[in-house]
Jmol script that loads the backbone (N, CA, C; Angstrom):
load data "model"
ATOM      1  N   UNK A   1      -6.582  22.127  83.136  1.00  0.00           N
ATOM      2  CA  UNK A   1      -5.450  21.383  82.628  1.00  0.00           C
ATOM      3  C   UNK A   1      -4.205  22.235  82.828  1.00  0.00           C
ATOM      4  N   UNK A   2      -3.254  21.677  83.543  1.00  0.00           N
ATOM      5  CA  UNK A   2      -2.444  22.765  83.782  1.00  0.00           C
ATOM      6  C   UNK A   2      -0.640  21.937  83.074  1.00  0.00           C
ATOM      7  N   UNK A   3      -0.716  22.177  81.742  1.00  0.00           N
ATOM      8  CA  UNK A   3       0.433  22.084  80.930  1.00  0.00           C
ATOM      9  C   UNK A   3       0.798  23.295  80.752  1.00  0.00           C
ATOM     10  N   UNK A   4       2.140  22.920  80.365  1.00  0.00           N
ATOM     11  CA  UNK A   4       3.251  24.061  79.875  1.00  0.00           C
ATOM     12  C   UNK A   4       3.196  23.995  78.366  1.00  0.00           C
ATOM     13  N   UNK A   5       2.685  24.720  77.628  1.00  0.00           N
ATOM     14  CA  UNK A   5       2.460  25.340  76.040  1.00  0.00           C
ATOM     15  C   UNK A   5       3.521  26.406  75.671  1.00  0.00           C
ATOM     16  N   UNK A   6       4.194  26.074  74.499  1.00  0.00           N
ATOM     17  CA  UNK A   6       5.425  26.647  74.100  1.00  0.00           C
ATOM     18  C   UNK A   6       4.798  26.839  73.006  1.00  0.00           C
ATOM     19  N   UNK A   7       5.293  28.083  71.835  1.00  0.00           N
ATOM     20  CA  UNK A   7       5.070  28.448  70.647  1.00  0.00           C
ATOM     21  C   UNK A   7       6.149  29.040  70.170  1.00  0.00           C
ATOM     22  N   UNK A   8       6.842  27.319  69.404  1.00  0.00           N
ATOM     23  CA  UNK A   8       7.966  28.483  68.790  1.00  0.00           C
ATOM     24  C   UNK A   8       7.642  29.562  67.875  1.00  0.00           C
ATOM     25  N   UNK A   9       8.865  30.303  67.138  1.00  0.00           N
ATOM     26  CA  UNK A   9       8.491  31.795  66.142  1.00  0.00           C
ATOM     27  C   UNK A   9       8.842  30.554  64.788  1.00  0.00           C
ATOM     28  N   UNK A  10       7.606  29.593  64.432  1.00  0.00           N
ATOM     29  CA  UNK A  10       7.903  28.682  63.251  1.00  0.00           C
ATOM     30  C   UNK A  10       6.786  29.084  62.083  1.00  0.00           C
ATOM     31  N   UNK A  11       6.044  29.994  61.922  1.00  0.00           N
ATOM     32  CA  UNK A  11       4.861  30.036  61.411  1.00  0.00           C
ATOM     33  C   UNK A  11       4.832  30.525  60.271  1.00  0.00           C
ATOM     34  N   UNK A  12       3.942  29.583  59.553  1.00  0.00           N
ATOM     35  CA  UNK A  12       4.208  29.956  57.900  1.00  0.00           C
ATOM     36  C   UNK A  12       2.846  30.052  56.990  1.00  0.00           C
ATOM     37  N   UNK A  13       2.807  30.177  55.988  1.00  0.00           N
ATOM     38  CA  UNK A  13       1.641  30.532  55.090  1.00  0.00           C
ATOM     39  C   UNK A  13       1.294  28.966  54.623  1.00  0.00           C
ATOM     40  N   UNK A  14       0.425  28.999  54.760  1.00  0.00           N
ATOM     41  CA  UNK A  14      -0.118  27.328  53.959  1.00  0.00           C
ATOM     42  C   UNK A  14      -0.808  27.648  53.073  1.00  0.00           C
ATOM     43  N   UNK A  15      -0.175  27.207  51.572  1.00  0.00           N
ATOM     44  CA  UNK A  15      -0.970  27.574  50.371  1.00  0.00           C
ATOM     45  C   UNK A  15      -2.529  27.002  50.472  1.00  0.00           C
ATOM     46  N   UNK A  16      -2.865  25.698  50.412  1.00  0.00           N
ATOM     47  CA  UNK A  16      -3.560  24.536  50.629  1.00  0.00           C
ATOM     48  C   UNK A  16      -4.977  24.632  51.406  1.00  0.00           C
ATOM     49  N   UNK A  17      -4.238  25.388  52.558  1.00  0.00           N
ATOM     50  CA  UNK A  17      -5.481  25.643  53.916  1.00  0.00           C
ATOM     51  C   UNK A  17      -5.692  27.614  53.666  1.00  0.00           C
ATOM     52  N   UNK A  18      -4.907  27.618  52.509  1.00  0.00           N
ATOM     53  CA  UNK A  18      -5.012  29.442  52.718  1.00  0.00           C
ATOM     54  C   UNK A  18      -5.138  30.018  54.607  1.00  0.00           C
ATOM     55  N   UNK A  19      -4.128  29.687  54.859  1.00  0.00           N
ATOM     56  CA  UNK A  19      -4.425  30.045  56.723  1.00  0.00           C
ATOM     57  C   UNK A  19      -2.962  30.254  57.173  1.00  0.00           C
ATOM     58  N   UNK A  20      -2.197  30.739  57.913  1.00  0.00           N
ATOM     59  CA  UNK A  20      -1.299  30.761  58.788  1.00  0.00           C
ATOM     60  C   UNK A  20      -1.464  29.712  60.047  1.00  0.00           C
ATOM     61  N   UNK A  21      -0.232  28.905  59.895  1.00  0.00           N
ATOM     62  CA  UNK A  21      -0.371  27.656  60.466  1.00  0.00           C
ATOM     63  C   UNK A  21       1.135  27.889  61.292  1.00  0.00           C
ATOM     64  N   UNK A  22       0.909  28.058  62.795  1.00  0.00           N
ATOM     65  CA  UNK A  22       2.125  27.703  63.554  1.00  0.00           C
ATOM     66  C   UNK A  22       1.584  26.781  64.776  1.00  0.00           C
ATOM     67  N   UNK A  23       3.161  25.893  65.076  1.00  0.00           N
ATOM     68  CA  UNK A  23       3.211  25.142  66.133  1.00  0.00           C
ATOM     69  C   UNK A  23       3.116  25.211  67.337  1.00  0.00           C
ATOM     70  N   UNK A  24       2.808  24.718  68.079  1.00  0.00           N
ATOM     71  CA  UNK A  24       2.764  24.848  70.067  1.00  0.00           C
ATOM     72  C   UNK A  24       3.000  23.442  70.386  1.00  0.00           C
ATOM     73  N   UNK A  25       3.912  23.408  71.434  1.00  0.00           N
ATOM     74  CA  UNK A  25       4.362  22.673  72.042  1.00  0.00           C
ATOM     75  C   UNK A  25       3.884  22.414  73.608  1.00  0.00           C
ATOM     76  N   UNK A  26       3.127  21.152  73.295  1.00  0.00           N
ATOM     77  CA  UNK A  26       2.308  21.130  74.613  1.00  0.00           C
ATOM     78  C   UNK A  26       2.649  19.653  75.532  1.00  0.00           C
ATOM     79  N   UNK A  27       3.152  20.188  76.821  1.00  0.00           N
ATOM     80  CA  UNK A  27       3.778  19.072  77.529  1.00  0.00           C
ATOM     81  C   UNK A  27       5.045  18.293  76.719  1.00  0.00           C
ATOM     82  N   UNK A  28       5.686  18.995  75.471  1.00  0.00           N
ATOM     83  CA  UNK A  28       6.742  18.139  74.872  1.00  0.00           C
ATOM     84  C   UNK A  28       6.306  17.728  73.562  1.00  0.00           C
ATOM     85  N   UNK A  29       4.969  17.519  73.327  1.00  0.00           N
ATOM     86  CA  UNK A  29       4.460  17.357  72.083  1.00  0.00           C
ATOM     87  C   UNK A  29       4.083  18.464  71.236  1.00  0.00           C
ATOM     88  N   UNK A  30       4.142  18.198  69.913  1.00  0.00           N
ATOM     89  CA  UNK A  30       4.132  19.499  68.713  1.00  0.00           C
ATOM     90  C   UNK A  30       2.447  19.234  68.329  1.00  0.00           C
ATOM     91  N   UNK A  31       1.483  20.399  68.540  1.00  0.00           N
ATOM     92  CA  UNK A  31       0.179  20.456  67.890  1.00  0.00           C
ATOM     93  C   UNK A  31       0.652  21.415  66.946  1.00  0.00           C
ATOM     94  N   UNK A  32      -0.623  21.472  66.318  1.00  0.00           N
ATOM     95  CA  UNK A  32      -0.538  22.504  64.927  1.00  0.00           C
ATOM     96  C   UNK A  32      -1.724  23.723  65.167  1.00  0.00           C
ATOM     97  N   UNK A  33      -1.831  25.062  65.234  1.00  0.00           N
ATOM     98  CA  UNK A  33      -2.603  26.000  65.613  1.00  0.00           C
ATOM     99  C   UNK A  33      -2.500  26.757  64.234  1.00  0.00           C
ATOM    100  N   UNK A  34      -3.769  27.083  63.685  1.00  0.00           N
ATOM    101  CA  UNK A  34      -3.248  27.745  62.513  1.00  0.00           C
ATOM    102  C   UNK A  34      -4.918  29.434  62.724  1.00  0.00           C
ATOM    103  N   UNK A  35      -4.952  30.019  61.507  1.00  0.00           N
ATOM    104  CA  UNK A  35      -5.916  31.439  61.539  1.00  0.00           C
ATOM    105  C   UNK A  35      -5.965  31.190  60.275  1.00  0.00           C
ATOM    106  N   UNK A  36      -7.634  31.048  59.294  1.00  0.00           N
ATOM    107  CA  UNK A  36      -7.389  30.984  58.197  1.00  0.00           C
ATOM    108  C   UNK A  36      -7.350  32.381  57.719  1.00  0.00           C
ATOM    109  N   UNK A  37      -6.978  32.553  55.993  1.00  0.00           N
ATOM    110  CA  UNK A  37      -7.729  34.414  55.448  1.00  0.00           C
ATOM    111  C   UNK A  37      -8.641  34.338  55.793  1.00  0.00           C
ATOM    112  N   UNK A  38      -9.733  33.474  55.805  1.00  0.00           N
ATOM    113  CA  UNK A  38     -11.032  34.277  56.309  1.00  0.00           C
ATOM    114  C   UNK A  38     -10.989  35.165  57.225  1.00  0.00           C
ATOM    115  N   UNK A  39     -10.447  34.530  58.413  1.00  0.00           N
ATOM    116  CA  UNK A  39     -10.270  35.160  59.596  1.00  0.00           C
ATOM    117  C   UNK A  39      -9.627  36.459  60.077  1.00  0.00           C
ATOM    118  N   UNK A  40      -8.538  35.968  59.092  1.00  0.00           N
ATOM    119  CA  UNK A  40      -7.831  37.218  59.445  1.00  0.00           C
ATOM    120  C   UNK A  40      -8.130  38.452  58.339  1.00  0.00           C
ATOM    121  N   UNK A  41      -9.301  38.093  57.502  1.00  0.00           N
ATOM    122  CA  UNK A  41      -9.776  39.236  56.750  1.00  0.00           C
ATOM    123  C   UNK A  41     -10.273  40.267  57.386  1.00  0.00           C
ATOM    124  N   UNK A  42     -11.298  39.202  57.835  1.00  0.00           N
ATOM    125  CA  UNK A  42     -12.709  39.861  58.937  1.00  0.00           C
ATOM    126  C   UNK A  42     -11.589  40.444  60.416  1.00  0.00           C
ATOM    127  N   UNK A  43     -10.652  40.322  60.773  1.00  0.00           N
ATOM    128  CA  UNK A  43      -9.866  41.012  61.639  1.00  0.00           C
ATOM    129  C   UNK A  43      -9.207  42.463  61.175  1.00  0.00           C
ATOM    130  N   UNK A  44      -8.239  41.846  59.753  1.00  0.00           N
ATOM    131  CA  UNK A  44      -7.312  43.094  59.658  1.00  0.00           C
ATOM    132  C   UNK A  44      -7.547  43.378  58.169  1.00  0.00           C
ATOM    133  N   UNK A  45      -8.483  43.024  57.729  1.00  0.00           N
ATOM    134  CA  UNK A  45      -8.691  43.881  56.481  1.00  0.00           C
ATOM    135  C   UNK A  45      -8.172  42.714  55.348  1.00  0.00           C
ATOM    136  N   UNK A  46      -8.567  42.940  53.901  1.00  0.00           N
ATOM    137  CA  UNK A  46      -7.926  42.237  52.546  1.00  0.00           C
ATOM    138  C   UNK A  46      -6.975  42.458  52.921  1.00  0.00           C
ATOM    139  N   UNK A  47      -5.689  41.456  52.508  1.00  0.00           N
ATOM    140  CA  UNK A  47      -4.192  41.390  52.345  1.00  0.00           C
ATOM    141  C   UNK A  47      -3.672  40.443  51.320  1.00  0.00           C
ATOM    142  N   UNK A  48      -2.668  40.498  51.305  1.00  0.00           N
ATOM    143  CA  UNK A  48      -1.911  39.231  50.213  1.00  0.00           C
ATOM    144  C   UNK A  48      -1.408  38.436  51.863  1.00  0.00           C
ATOM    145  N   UNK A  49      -1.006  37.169  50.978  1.00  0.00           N
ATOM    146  CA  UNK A  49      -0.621  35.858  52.062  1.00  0.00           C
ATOM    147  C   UNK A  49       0.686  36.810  52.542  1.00  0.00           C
ATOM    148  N   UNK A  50       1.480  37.150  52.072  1.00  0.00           N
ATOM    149  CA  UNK A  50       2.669  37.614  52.694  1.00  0.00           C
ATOM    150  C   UNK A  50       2.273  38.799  53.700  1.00  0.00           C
ATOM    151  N   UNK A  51       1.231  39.504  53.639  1.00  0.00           N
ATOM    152  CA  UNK A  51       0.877  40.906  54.274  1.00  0.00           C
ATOM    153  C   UNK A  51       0.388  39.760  55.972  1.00  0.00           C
ATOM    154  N   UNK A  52      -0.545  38.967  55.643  1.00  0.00           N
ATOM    155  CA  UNK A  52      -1.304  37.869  56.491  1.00  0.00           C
ATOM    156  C   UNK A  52      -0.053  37.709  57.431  1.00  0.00           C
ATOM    157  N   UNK A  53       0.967  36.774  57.188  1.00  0.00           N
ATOM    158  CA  UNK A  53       1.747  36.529  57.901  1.00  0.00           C
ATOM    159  C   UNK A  53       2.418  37.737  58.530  1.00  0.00           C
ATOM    160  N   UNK A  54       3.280  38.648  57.527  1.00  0.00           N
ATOM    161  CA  UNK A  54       3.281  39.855  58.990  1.00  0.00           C
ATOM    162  C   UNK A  54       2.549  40.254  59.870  1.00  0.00           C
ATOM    163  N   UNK A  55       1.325  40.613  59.424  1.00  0.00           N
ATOM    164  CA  UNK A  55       0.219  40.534  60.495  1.00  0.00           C
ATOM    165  C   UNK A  55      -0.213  39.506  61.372  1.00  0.00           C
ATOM    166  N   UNK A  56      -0.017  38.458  61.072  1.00  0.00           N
ATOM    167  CA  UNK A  56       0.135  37.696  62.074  1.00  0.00           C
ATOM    168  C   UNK A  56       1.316  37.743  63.619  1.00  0.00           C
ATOM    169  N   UNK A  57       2.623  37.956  62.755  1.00  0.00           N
ATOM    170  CA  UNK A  57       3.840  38.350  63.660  1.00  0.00           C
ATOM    171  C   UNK A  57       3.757  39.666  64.510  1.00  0.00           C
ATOM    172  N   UNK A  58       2.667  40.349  63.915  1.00  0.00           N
ATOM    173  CA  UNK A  58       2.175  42.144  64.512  1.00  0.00           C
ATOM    174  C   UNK A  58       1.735  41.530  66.012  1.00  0.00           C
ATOM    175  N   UNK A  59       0.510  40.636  65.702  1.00  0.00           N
ATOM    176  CA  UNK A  59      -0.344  41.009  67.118  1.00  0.00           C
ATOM    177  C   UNK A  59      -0.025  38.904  67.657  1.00  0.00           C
ATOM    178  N   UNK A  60       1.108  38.850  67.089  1.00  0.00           N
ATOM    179  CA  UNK A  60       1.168  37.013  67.509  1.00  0.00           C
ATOM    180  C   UNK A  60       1.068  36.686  69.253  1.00  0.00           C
ATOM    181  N   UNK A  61       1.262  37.430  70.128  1.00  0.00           N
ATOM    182  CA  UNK A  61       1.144  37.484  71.329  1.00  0.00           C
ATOM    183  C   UNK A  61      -0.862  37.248  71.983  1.00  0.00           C
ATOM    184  N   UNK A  62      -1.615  38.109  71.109  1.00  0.00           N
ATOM    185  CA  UNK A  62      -2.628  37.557  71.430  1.00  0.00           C
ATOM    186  C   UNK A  62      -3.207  36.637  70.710  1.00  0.00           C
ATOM    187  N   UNK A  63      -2.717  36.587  69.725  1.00  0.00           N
ATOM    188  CA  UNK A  63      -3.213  35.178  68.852  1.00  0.00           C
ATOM    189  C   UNK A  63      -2.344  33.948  69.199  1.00  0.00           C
ATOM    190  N   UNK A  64      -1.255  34.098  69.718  1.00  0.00           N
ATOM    191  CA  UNK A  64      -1.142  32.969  70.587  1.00  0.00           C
ATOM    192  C   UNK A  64      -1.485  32.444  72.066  1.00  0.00           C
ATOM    193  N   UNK A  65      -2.484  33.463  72.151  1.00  0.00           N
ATOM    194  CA  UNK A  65      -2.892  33.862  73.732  1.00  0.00           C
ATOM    195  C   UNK A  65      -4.453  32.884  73.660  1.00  0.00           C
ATOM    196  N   UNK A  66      -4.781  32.988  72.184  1.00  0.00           N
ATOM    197  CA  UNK A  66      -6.100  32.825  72.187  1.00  0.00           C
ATOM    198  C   UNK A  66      -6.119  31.041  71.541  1.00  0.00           C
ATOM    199  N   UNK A  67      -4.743  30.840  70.995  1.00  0.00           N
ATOM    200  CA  UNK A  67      -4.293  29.315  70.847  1.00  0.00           C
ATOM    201  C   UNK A  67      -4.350  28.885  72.144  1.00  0.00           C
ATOM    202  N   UNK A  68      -3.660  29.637  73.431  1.00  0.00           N
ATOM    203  CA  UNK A  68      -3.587  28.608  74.152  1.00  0.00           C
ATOM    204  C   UNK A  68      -4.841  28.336  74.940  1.00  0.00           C
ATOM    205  N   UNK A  69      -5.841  29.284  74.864  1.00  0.00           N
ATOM    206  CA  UNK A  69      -7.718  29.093  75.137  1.00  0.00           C
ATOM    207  C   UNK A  69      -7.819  27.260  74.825  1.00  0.00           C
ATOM    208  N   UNK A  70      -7.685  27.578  73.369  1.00  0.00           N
ATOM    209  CA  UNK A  70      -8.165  26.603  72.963  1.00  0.00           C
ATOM    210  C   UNK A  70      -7.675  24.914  73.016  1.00  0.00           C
ATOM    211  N   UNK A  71      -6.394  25.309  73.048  1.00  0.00           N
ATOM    212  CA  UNK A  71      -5.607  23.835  73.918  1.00  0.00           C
ATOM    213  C   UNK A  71      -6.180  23.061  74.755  1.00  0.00           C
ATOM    214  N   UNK A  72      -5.835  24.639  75.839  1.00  0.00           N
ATOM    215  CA  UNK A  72      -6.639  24.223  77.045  1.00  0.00           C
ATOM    216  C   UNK A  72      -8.087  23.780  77.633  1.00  0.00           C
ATOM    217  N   UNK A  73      -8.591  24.078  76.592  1.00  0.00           N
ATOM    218  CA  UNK A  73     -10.672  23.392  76.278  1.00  0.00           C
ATOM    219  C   UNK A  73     -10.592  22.554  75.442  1.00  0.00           C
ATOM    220  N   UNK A  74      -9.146  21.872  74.798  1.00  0.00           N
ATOM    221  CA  UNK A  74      -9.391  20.781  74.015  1.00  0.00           C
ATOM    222  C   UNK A  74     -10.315  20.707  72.886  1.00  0.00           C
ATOM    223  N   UNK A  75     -10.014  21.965  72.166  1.00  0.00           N
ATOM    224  CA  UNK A  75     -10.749  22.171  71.242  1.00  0.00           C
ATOM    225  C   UNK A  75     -10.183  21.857  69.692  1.00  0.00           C
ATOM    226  N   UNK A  76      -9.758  20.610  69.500  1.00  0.00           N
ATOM    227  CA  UNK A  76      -8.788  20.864  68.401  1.00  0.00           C
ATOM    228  C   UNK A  76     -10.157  20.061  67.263  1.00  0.00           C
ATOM    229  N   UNK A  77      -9.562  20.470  65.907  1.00  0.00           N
ATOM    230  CA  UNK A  77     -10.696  19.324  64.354  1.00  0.00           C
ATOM    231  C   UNK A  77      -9.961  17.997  65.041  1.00  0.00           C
ATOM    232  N   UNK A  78     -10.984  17.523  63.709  1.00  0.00           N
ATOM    233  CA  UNK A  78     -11.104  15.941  63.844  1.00  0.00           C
ATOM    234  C   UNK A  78      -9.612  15.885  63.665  1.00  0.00           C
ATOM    235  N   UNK A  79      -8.694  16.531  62.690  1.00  0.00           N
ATOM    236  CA  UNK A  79      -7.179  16.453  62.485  1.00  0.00           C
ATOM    237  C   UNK A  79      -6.554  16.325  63.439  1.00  0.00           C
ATOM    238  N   UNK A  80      -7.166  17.209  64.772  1.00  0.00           N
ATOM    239  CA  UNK A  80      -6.041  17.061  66.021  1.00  0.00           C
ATOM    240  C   UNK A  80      -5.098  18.857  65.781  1.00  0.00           C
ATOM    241  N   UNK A  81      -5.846  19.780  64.776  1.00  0.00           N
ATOM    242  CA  UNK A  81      -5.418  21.186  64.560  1.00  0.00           C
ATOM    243  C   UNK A  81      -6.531  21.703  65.588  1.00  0.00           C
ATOM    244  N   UNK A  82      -5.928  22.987  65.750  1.00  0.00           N
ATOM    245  CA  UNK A  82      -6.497  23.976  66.962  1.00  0.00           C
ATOM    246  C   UNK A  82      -6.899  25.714  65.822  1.00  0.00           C
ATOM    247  N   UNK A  83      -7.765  25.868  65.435  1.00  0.00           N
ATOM    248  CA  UNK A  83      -8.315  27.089  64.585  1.00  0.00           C
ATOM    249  C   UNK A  83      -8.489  28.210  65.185  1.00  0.00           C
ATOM    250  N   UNK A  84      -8.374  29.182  64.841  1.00  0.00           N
ATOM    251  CA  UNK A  84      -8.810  30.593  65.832  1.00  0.00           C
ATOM    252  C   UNK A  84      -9.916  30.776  64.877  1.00  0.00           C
ATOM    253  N   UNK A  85     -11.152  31.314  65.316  1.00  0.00           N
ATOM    254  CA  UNK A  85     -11.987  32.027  64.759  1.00  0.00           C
ATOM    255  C   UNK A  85     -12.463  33.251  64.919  1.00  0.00           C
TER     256      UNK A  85
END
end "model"
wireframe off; spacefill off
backbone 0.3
color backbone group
């Protein structure tokens, strides 16, 4: 599949989904790509939600590297969201 995937710097803490949830822009349309705490426990250690999101902004280049994997295999939930695991 050869689209153009944009990720703006929009990414925020979701109380709800406990996950860091940012956007990508694919072919013009807005999906939703998010990393829950789980994930990013088992990556970078316990944190508070605010520590999560800097760490997210630390290494966001390959975690948006690994969003666009998953775009591109059409791997999104039943929601139409794209998860890193």
């Amino acid at each position: 599949m050869n689209q153009s995937i944009q990720f703006p710097d929009r990414e925020e803490w979701h109380i709800e989904y406990q996950a860091v949830v940012f956007p990508a822009l694919v072919g013009g349309m807005q999906v939703f790509c998010a990393i829950s705490k789980l994930v990013l426990a088992q990556r970078f250690g316990e944190h508070t939600a605010e520590e999560y999101l800097n760490l997210f902004r630390s290494h966001r280049w390959d975690l948006e590297e690994e969003a666009e994997v998953l775009i591109n295999a059409q791997q999104e939930d039943a929601q139409g969201w794209y998860w890193l695991s």
